[in-house]
C-alpha positions in Angstrom: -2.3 -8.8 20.4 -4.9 -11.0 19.2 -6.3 -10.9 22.4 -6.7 -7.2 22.3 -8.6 -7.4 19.4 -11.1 -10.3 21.0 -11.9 -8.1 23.9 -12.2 -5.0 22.0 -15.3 -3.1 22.8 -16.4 0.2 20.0 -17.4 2.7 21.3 -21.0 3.8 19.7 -19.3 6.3 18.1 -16.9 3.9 16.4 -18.7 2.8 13.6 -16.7 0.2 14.1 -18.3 -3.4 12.0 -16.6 -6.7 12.3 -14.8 -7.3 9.2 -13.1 -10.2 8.9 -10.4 -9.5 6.3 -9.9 -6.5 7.9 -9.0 -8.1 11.6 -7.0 -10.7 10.2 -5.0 -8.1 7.9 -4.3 -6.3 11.0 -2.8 -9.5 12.7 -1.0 -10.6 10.5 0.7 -6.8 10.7 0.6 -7.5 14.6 2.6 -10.7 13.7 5.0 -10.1 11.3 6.0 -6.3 13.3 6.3 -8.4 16.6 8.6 -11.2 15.1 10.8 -9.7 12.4 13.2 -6.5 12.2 11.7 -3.3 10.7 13.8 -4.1 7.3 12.1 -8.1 7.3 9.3 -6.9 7.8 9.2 -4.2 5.0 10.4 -6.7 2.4 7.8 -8.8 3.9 5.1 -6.0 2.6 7.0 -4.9 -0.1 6.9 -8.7 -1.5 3.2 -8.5 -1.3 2.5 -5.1 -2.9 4.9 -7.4 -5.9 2.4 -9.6 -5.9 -0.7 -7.0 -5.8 0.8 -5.5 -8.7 1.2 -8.9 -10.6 -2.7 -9.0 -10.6 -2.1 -6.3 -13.4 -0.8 -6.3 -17.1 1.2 -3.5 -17.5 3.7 -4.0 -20.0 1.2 -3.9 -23.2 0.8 0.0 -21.6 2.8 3.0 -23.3 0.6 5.9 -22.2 0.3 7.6 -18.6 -3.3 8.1 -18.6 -4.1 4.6 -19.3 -1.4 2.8 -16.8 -3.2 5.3 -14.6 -6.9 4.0 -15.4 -6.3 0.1 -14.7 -4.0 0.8 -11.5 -6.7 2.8 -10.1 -9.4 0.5 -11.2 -7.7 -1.9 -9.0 -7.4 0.4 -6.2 -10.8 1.6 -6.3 -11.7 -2.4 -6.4 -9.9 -2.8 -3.6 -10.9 0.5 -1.7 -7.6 1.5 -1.8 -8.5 4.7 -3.3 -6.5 6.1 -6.8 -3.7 7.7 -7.9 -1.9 10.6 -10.3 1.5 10.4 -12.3 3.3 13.6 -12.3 6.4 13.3 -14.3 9.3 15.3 -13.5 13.0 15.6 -14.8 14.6 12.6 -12.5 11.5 10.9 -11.4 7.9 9.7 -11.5 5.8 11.3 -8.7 2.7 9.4 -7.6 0.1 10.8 -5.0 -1.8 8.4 -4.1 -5.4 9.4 -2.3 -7.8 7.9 -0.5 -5.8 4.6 1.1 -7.5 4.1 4.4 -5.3 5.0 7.4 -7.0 2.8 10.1 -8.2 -1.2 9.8 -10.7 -2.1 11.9 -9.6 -4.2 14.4 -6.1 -2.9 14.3 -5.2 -2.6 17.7 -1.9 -2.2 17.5 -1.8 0.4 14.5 0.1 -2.0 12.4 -1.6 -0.5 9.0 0.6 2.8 9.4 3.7 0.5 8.9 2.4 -1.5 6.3 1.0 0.5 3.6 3.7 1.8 3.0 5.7 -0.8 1.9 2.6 -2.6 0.5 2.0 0.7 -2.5 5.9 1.0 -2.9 6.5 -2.7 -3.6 3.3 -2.5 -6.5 4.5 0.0 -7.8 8.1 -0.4 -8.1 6.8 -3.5 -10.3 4.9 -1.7 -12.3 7.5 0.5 -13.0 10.1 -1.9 -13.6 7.2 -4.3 -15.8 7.2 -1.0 -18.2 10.7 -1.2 -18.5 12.4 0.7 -15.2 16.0 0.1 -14.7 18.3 -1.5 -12.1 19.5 1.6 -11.0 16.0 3.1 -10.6 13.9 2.9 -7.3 10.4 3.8 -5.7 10.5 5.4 -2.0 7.4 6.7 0.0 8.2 10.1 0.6 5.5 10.6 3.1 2.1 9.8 4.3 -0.2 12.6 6.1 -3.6 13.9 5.6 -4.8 10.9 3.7 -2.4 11.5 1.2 0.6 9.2 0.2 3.6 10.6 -1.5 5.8 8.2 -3.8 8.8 8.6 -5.8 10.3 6.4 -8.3 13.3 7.6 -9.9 17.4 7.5 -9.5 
């Protein structure tokens, strides 16, 4: 894996830039995927979207709009891109746009599996720091066309 990503050559059309968090994001992905089961390695990401989320205070919040504006201030920090609350009758829908789809340096496409769990472990937090109950949970209903489709309800 990591010797993959050493002999890696762009092509010019690439725009492909060494970026050092970036490669060493991607393997640690490479890592974790090639040493743990699917479900370890989920609540491996899932633990660390937790602890993205503990970066924010949350639970002084009581209006949609403005948990919305300092989540996605962190996202757009991070370049993560930003998010919208739909509310519905069982659930909170988030769409989440603009997360990048590729690292660079992510040979093995490891990103793709750990997004995922990365956004639905942050917010499940979130939710559950503004008061969410045991019986509640967040899912990631789907991912395509640079848009990422997250559920938290019963």
């Amino acid at each position: 894996m990591i010797r993959e990503a050493v002999e890696y050559q762009p092509a010019e059309t690439d725009q492909w830039t060494m970026d050092g968090l970036s490669l060493l994001t991607a393997m640690i992905g490479s890592e974790v995927f090639g040493t743990a089961t699917r479900g370890q390695a989920d609540a491996f990401f899932g633990a660390v979207g937790r602890r993205i989320a503990s970066l924010l205070q949350v639970a002084d919040i009581s209006d949609g709009d403005a948990l919305m504006a300092r989540i996605n201030r962190l996202w757009r920090t991070l370049g993560w891109g930003e998010a919208q609350l739909r509310m519905t009758d069982d659930a909170i829908m988030i769409q989440h746009v603009g997360l990048p789809e590729t690292l660079q340096g992510d040979v093995d496409g490891r990103w793709a599996d750990m997004a995922p769990p990365l956004l639905r472990g942050a917010y499940d937090a979130w939710f559950r720091a503004l008061g969410g109950g045991a019986d509640l949970h967040t899912s990631v209903l789907q991912w395509r066309d640079g848009i990422m489709e997250i559920r938290h309800g019963r």
